[in-house]
Biopython code that builds the backbone (N, CA, C, O; Angstrom):
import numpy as np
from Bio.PDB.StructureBuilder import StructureBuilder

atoms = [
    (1, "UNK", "N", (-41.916, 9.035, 77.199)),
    (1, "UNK", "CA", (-41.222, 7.859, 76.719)),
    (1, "UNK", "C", (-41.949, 7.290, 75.503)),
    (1, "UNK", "O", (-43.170, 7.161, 75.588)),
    (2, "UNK", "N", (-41.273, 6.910, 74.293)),
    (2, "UNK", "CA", (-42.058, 6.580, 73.189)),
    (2, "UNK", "C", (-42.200, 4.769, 73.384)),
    (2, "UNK", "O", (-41.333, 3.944, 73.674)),
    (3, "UNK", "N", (-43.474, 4.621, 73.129)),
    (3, "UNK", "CA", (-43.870, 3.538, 72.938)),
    (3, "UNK", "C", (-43.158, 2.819, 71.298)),
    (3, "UNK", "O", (-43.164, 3.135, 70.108)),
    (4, "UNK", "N", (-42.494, 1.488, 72.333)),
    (4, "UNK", "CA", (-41.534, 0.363, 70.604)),
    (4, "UNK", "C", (-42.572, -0.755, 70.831)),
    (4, "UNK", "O", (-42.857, -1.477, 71.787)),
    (5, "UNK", "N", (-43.028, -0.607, 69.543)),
    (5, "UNK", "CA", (-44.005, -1.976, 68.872)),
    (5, "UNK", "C", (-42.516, -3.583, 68.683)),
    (5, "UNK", "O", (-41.689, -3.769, 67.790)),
    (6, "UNK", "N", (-42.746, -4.225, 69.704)),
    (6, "UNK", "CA", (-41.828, -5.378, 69.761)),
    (6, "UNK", "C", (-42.122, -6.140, 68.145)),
    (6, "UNK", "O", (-41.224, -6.497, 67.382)),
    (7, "UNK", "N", (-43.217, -6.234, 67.955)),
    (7, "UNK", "CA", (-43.528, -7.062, 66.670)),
    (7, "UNK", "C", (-42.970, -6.184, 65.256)),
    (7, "UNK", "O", (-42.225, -6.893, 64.579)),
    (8, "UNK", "N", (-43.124, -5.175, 64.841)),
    (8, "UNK", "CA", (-42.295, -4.172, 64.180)),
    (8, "UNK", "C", (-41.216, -4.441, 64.228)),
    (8, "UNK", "O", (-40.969, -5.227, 63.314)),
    (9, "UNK", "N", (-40.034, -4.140, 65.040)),
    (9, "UNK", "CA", (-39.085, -3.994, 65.331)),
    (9, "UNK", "C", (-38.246, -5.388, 64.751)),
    (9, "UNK", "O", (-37.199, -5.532, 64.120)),
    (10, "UNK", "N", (-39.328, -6.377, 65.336)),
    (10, "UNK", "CA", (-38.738, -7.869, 65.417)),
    (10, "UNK", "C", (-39.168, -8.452, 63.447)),
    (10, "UNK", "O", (-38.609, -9.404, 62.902)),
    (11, "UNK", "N", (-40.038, -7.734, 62.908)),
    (11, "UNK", "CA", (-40.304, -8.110, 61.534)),
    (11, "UNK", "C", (-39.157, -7.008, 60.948)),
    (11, "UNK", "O", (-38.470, -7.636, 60.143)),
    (12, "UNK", "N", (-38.721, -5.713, 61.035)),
    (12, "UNK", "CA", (-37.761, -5.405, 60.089)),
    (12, "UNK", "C", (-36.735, -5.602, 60.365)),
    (12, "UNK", "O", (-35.849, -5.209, 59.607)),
    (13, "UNK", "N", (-36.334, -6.447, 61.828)),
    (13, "UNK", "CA", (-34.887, -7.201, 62.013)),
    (13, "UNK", "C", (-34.785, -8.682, 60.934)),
    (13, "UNK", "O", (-33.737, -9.053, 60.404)),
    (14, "UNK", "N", (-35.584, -9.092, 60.845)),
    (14, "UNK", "CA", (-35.721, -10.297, 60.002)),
    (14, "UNK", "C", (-35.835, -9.758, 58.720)),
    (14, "UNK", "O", (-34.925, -10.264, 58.064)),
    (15, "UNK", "N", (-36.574, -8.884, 57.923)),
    (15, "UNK", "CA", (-35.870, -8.423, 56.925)),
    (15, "UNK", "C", (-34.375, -7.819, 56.504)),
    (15, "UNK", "O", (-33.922, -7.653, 55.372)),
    (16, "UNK", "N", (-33.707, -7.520, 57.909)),
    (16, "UNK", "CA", (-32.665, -6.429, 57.667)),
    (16, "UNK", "C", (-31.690, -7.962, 57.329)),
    (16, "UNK", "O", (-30.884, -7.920, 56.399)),
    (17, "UNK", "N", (-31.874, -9.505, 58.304)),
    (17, "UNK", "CA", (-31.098, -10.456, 58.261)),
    (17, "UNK", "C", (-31.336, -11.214, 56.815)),
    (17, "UNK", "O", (-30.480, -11.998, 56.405)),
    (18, "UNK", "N", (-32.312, -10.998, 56.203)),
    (18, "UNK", "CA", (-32.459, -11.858, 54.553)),
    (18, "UNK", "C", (-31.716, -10.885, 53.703)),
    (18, "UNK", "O", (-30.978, -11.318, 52.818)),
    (19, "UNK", "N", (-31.867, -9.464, 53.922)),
    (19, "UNK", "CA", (-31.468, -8.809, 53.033)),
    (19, "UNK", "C", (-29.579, -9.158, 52.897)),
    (19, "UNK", "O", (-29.060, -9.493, 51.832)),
    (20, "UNK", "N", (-28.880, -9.003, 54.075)),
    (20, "UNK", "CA", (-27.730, -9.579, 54.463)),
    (20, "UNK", "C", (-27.194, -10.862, 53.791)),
    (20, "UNK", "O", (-26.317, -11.017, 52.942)),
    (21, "UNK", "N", (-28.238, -11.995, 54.631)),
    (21, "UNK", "CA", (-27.800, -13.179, 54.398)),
    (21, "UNK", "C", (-27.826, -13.312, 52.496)),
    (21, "UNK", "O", (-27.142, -14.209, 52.005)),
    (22, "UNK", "N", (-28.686, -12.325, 51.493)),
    (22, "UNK", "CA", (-28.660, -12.452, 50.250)),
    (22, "UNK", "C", (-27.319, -11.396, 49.487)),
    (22, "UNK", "O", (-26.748, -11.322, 48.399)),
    (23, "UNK", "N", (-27.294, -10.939, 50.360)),
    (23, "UNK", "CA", (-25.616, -9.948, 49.906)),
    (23, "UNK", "C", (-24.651, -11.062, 50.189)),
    (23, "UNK", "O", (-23.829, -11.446, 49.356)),
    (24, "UNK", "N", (-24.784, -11.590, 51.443)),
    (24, "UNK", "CA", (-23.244, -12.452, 51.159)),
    (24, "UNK", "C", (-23.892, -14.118, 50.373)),
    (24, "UNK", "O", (-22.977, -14.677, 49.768)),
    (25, "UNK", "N", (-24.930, -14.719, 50.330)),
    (25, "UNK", "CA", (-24.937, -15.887, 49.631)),
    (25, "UNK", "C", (-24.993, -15.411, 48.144)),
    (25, "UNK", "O", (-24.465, -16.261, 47.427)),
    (26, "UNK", "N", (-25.513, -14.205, 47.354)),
    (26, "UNK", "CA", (-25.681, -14.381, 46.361)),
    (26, "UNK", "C", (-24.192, -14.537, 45.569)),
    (26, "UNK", "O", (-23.965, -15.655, 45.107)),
    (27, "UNK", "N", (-23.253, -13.581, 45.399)),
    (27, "UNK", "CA", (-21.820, -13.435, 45.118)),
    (27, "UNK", "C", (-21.032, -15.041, 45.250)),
    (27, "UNK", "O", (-20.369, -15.531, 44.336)),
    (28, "UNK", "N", (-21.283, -15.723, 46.627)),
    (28, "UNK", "CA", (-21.022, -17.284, 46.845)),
    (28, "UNK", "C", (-21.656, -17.844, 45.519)),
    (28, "UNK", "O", (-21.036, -17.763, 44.458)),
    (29, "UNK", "N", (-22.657, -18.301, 45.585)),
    (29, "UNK", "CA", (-23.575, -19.246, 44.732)),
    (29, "UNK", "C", (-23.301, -18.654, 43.400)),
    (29, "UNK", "O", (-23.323, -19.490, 42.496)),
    (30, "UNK", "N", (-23.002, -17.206, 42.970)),
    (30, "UNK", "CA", (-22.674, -17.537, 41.410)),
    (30, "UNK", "C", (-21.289, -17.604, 41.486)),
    (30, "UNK", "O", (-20.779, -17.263, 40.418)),
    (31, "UNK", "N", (-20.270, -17.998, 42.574)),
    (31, "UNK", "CA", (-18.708, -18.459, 41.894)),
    (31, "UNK", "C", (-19.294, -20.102, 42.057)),
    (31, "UNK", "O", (-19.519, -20.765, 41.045)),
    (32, "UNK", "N", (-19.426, -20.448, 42.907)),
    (32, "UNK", "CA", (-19.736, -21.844, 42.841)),
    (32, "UNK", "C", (-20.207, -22.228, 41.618)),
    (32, "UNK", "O", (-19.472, -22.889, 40.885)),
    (33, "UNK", "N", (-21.532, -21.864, 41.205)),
    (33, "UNK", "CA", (-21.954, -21.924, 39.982)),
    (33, "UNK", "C", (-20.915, -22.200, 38.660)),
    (33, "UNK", "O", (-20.839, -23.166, 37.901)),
    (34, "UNK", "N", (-20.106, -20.859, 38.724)),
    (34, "UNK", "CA", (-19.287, -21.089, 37.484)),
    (34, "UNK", "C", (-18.106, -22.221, 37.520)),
    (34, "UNK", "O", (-17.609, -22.811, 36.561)),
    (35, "UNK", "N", (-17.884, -22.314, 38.541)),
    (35, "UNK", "CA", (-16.774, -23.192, 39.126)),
    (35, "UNK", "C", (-17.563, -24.965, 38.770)),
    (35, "UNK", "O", (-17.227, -26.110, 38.467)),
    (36, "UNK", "N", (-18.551, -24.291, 39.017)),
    (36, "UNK", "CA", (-19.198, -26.479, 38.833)),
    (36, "UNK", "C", (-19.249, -26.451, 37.273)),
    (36, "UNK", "O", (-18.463, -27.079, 36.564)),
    (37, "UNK", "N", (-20.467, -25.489, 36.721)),
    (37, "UNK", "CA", (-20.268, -25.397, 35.048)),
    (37, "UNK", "C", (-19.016, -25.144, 34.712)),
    (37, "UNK", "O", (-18.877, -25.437, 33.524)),
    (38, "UNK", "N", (-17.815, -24.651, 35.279)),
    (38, "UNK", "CA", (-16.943, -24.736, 33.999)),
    (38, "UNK", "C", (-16.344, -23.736, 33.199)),
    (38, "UNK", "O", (-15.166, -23.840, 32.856)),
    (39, "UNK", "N", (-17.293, -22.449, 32.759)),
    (39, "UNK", "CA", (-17.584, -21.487, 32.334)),
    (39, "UNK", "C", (-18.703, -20.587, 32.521)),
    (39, "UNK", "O", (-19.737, -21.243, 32.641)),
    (40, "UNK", "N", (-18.898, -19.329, 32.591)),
    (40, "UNK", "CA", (-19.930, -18.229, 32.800)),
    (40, "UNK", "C", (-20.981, -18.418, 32.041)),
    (40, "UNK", "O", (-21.053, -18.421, 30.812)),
    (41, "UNK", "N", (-21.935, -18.602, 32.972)),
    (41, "UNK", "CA", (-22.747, -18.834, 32.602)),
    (41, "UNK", "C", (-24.143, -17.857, 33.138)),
    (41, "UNK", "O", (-23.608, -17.086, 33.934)),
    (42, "UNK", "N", (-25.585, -17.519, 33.107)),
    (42, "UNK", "CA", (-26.479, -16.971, 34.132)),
    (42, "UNK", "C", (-27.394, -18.051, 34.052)),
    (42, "UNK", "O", (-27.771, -18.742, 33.106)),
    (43, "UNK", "N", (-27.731, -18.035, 35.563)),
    (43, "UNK", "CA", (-28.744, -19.247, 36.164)),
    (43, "UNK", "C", (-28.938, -18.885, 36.983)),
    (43, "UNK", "O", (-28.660, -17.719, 37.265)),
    (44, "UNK", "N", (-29.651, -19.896, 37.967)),
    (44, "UNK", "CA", (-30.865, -19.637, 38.743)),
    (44, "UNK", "C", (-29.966, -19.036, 40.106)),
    (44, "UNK", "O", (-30.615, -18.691, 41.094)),
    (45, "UNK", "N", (-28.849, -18.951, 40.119)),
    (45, "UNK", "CA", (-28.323, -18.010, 41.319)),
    (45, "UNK", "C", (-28.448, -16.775, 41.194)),
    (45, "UNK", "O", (-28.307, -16.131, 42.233)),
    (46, "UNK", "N", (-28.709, -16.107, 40.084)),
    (46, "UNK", "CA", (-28.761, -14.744, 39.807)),
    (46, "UNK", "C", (-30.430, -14.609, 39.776)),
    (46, "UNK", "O", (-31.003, -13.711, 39.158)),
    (47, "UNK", "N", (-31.124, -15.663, 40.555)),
    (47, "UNK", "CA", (-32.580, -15.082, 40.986)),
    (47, "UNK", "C", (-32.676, -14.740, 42.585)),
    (47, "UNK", "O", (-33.663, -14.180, 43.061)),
    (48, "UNK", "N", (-31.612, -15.112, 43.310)),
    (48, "UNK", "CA", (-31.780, -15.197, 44.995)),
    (48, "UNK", "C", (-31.899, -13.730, 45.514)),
    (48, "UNK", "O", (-32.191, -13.653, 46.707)),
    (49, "UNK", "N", (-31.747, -12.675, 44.918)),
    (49, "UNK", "CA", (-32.314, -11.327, 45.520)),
    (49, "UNK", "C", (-33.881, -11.372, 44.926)),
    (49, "UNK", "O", (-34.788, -11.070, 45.701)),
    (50, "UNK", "N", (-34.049, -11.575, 44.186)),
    (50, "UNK", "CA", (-35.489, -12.008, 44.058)),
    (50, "UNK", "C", (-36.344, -12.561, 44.587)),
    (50, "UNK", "O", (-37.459, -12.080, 44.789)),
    (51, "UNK", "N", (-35.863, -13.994, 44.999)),
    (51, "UNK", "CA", (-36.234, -14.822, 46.213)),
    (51, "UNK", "C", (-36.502, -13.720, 47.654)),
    (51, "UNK", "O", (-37.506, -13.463, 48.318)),
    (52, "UNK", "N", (-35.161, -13.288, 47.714)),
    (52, "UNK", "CA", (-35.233, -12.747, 48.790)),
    (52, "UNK", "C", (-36.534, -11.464, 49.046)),
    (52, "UNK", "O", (-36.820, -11.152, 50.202)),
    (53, "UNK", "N", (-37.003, -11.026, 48.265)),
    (53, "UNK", "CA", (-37.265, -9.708, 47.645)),
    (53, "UNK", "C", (-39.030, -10.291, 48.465)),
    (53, "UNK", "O", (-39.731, -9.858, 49.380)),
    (54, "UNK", "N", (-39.118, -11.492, 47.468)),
    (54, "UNK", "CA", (-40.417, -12.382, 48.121)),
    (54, "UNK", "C", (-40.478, -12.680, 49.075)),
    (54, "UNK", "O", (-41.625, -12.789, 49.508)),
    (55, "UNK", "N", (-39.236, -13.033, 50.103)),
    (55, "UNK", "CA", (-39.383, -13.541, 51.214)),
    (55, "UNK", "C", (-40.258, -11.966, 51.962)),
    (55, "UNK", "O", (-41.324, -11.887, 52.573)),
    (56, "UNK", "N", (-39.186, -10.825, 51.549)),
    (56, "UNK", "CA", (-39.432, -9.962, 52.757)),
    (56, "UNK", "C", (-40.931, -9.492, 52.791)),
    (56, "UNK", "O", (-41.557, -9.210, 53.812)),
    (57, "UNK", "N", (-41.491, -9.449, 51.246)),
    (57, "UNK", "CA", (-42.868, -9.496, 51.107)),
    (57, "UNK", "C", (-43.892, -10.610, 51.916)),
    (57, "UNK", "O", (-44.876, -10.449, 52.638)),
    (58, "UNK", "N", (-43.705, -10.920, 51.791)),
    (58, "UNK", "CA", (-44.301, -12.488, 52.680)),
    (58, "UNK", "C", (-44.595, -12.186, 54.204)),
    (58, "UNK", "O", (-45.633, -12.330, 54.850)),
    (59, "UNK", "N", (-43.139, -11.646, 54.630)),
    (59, "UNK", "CA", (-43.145, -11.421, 55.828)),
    (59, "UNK", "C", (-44.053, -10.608, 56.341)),
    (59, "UNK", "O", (-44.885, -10.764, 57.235)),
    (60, "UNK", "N", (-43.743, -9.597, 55.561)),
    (60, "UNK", "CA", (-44.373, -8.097, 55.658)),
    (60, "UNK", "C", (-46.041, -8.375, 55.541)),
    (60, "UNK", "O", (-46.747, -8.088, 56.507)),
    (61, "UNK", "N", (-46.535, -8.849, 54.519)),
    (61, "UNK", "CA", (-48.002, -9.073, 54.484)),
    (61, "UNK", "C", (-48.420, -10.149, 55.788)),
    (61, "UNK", "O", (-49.585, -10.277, 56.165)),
    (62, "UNK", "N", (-47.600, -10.673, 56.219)),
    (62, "UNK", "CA", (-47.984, -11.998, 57.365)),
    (62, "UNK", "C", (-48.396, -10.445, 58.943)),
    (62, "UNK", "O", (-49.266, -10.421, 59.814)),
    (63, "UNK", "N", (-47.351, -9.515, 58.623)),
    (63, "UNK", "CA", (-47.275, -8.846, 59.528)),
    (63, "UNK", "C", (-48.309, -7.682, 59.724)),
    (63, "UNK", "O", (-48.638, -7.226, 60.820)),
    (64, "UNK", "N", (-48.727, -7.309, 58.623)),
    (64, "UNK", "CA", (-49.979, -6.435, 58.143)),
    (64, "UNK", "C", (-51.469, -7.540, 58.588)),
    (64, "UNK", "O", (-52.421, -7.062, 59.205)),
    (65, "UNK", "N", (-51.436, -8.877, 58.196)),
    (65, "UNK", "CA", (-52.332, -8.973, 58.412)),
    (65, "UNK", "C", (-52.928, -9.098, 60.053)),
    (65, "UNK", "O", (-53.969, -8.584, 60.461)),
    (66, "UNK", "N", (-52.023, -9.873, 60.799)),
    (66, "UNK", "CA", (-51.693, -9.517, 62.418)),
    (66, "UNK", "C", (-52.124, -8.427, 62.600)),
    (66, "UNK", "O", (-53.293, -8.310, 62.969)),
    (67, "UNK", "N", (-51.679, -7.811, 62.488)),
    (67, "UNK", "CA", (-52.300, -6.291, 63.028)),
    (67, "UNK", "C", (-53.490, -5.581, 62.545)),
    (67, "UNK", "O", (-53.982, -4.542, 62.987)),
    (68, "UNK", "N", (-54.057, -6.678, 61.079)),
    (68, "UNK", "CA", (-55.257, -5.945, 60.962)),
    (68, "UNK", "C", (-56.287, -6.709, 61.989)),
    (68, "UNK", "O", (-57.142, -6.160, 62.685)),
    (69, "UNK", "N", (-55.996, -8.093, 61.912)),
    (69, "UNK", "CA", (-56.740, -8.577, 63.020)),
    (69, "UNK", "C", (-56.682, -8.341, 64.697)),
    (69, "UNK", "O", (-57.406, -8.686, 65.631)),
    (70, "UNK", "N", (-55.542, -7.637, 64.582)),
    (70, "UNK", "CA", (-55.271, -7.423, 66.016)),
    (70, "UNK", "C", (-56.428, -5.947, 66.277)),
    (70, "UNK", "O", (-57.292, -5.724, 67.125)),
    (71, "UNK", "N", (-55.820, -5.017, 64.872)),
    (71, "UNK", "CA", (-57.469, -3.588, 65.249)),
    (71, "UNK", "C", (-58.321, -4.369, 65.187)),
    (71, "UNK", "O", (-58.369, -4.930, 66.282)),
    (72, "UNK", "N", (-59.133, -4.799, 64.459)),
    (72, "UNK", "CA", (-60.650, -5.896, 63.992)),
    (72, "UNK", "C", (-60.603, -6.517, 65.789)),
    (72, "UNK", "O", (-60.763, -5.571, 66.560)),
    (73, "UNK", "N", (-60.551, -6.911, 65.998)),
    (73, "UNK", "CA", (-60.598, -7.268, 67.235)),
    (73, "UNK", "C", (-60.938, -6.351, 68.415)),
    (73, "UNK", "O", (-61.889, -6.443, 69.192)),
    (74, "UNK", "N", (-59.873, -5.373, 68.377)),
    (74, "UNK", "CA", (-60.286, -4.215, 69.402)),
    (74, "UNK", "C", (-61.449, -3.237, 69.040)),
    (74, "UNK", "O", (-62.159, -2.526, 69.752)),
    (75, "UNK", "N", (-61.398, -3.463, 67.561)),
    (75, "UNK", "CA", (-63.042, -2.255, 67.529)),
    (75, "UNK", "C", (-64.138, -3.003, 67.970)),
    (75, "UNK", "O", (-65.002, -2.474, 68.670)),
    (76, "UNK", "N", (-64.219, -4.642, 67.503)),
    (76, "UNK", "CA", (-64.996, -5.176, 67.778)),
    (76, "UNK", "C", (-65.526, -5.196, 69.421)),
    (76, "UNK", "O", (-66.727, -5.338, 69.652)),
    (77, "UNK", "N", (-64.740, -5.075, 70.304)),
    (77, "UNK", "CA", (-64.528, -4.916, 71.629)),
    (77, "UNK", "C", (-65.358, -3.601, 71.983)),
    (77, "UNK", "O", (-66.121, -3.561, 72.947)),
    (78, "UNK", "N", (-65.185, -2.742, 71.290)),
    (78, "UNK", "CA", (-65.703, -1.640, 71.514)),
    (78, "UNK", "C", (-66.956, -1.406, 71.634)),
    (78, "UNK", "O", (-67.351, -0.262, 71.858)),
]
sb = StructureBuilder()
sb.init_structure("model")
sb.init_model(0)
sb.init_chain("A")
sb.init_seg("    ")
for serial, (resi, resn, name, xyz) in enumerate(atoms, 1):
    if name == "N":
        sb.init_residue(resn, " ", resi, " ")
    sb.init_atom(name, np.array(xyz, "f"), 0.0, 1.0, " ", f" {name:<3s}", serial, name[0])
structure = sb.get_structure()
């Protein structure tokens, strides 16, 4: 039986949901956008995959470091 790392699993479900939630808000936020300006314009809605891009980084290093402290810990044990 293969061993599932719950914390893994549960950090690239939360990336798989930003990546999502930035497919359907980004397309929203630039009609809104043009709709409030008036005319076409590029602004700061056409940075939110970017945003997002950081979030998943963020995550990801929060999650690397957990687990480096989680080995550091067990060698230390040793």
């Amino acid at each position: 039986m293969k061993k599932i790392n719950k914390k893994k699993l549960i950090v690239r479900i939360l990336e798989l949901l930003v990546i999502i939630v930035t497919i359907i808000l980004t397309p929203i936020a630039i009609k809104y956008a043009t709709m409030t300006r008036g005319y076409d314009a590029v602004g700061g809605e056409y940075l939110l995959p970017i945003l997002a891009i950081i979030i998943i980084l963020i995550i990801e290093t929060i999650y690397e470091e957990s687990e480096d402290k989680k080995n550091n810990k067990k060698s230390k044990n040793k």
